[in-house]
C-alpha positions as CSV (number, residue, x, y, z in Angstrom):
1,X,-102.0,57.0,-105.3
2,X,-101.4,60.5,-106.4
3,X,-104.0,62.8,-106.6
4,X,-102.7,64.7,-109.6
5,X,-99.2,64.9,-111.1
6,X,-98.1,67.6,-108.8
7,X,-97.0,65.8,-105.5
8,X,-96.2,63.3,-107.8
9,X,-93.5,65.4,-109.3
10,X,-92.5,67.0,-106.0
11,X,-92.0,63.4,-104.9
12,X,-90.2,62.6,-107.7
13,X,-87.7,66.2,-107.5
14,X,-86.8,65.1,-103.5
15,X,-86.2,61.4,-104.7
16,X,-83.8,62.9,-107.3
17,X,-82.1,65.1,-104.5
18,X,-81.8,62.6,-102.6
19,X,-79.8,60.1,-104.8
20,X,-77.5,63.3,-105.8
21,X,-76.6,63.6,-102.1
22,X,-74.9,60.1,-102.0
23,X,-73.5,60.6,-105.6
24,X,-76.0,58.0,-107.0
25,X,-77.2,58.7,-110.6
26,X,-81.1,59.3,-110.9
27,X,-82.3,59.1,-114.3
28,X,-86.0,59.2,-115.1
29,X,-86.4,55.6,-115.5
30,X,-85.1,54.2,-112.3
31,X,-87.0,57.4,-110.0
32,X,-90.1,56.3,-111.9
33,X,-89.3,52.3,-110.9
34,X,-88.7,53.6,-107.6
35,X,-92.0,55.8,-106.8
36,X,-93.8,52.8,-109.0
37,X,-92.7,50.6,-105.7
38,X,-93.4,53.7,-103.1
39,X,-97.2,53.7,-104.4
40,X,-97.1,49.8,-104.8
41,X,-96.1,49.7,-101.3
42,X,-98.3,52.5,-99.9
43,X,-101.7,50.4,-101.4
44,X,-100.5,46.9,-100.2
45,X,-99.9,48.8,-96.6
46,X,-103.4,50.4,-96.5
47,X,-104.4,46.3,-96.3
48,X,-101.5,44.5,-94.7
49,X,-99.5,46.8,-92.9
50,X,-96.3,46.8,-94.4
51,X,-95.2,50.0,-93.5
52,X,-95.3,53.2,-91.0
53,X,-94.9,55.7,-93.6
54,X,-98.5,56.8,-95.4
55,X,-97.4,58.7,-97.8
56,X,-94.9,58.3,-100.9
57,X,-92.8,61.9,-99.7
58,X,-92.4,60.0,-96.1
59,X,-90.8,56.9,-98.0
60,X,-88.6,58.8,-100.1
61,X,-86.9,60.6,-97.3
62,X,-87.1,58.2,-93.8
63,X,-86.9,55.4,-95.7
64,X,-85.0,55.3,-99.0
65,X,-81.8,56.9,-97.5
66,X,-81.3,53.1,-96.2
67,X,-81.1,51.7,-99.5
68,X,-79.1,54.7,-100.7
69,X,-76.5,54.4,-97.8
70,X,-76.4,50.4,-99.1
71,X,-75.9,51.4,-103.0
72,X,-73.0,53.6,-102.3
73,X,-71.4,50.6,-100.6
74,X,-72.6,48.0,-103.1
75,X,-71.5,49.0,-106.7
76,X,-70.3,45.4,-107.6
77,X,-71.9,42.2,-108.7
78,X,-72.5,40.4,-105.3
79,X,-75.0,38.0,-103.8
80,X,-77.2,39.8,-101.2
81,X,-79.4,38.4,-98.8
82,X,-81.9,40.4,-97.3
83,X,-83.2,38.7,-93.5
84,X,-86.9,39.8,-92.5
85,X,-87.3,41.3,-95.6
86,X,-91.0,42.7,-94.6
87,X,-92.7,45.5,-97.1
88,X,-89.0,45.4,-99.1
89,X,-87.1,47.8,-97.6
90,X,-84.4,48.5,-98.3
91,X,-84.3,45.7,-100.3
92,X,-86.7,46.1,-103.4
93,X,-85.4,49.8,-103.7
94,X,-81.5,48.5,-103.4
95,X,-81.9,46.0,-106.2
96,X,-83.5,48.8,-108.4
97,X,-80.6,50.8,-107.8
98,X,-77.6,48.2,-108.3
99,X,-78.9,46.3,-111.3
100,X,-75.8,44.2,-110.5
101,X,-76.8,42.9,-107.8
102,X,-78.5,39.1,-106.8
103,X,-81.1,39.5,-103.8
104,X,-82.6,36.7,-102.1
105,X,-85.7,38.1,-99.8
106,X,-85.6,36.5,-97.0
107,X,-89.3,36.7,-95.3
108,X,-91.5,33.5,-93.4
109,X,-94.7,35.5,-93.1
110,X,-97.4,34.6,-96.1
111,X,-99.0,38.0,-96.8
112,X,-95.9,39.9,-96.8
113,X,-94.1,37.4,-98.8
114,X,-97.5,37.5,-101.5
115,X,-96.7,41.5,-101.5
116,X,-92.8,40.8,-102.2
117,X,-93.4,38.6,-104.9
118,X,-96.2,41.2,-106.7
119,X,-93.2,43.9,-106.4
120,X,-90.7,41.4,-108.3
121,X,-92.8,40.7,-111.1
122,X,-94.3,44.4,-111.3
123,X,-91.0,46.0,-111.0
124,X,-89.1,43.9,-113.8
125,X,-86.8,42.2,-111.2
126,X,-87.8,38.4,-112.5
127,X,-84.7,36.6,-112.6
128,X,-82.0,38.8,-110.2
129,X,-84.8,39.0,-107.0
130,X,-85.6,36.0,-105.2
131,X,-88.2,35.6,-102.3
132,X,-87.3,32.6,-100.0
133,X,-90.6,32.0,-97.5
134,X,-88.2,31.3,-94.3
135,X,-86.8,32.4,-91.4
136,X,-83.1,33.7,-91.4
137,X,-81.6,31.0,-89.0
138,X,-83.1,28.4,-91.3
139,X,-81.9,29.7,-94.1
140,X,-78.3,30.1,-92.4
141,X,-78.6,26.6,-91.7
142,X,-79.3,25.1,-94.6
143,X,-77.4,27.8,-96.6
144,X,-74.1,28.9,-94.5
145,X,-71.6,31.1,-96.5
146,X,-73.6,31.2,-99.5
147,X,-73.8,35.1,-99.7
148,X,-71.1,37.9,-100.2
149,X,-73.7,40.5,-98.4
150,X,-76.4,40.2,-96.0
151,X,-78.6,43.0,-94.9
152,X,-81.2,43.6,-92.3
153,X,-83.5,46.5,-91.3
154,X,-85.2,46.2,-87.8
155,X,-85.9,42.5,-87.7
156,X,-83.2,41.7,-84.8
157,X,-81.2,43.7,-82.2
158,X,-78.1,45.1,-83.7
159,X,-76.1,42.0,-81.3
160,X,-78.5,39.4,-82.1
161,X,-78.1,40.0,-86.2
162,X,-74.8,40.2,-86.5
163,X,-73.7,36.2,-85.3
164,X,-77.2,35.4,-87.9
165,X,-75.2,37.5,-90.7
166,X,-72.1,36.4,-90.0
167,X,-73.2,33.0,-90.5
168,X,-74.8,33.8,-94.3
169,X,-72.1,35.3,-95.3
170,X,-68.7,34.0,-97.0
171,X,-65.3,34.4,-96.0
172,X,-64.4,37.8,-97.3
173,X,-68.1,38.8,-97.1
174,X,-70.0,41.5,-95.6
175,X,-72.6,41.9,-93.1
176,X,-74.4,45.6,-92.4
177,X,-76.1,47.0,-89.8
178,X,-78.9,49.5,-90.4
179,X,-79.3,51.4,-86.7
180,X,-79.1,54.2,-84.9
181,X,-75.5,56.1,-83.9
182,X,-75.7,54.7,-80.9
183,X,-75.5,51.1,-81.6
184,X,-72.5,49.1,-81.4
185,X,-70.2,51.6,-80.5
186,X,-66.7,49.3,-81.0
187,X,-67.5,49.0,-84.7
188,X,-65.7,51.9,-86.6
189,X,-67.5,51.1,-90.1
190,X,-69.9,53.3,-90.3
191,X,-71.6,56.1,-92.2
192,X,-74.2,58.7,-90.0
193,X,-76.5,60.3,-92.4
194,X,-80.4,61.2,-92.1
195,X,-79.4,64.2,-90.0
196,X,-77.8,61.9,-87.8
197,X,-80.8,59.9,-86.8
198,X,-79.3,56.2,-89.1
199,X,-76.2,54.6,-88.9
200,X,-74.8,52.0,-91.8
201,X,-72.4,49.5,-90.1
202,X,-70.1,47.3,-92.2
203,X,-68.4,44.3,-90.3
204,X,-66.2,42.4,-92.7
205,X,-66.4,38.8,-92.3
206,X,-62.7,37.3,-92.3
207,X,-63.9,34.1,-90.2
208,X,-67.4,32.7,-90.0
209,X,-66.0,31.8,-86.3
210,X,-65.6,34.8,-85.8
């Protein structure tokens, strides 16, 4: 993907920069895991269209901050589900930065799920990542309450994904939001970052009736 080892190491300087700005440690191994899945990705896009971004610098800082927003909530063992899961993100790039956590990738559409399941055995994550081939409310209703997280990044309309993740999760669980600031204004949870253009929202799920 890279031309020569240049913008590969510029890529790999910002990726670094960007995990210090949430306080996430960076070491060589896991930026390299994480570009390997930026150029896996980019490839797989140039066929499918998995992804806006065309180049691994875009990925690293419009898209990664999601999955860095997510780590610095998530640094306990936990049972994540990830609804509409696409090209993996944040996903994929969650799960290499919280070894500790279980993922379930939740995505119905063939080509994407073939591109999620190349990244899982590429990337090492045999074993803790999971792809299941259907649609969130399926999986809700066969599964209800079986996660302690569940995630999702642009599938649904803030209102429409919450009820879905409510539904995933456990008592005691979590659902988040990945929006913009405007977006559900009555929640307080939440963390502004990518110079104010994302919003994470946490909703604590005391009640799945709720």
């Amino acid at each position: 993907m890279f031309a020569t080892e240049e913008p590969r190491r510029g890529a790999g300087d910002r990726l670094v920069a960007l995990a210090a700005s949430w306080q996430i440690p960076c070491d060589e191994a896991l930026s390299a895991s994480l570009l390997a899945y930026a150029d896996l990705l980019l490839r797989w896009s140039a066929r499918i269209n998995l992804t806006a971004a065309r180049t691994v610098d875009v990925l690293v800082t419009d898209h990664f901050p999601d999955a860095f927003a997510l780590a610095r909530q998530l640094d306990q063992p936990a049972r994540l589900v990830d609804v509409g899961s696409g090209g993996g993100l944040p996903a994929i790039p969650l799960a290499l930065i919280r070894p500790e956590l279980s993922v379930l990738l939740c995505e119905p559409i063939a080509k994407k799920g073939a591109f999620l399941q190349t990244a899982i055995r590429e990337l090492g994550l045999t074993g803790r990542v999971e792809l299941a081939a259907t649609r969130g409310e399926k999986l809700a209703g066969e599964r209800p309450g079986s996660f302690d997280v569940a995630i999702s990044r642009a599938t649904l309309p803030p209102e429409q994904w919450l009820p879905l993740g409510v539904r995933l999760v456990r008592p005691g669980g979590r659902v988040f939001v990945l929006t913009t600031p405007s977006a559900l204004p009555d929640q307080s949870r939440r963390q502004v970052y990518l110079d104010g253009k994302r919003t994470l929202i946490e909703v604590p799920v005391l009640d799945r009736s709720t």
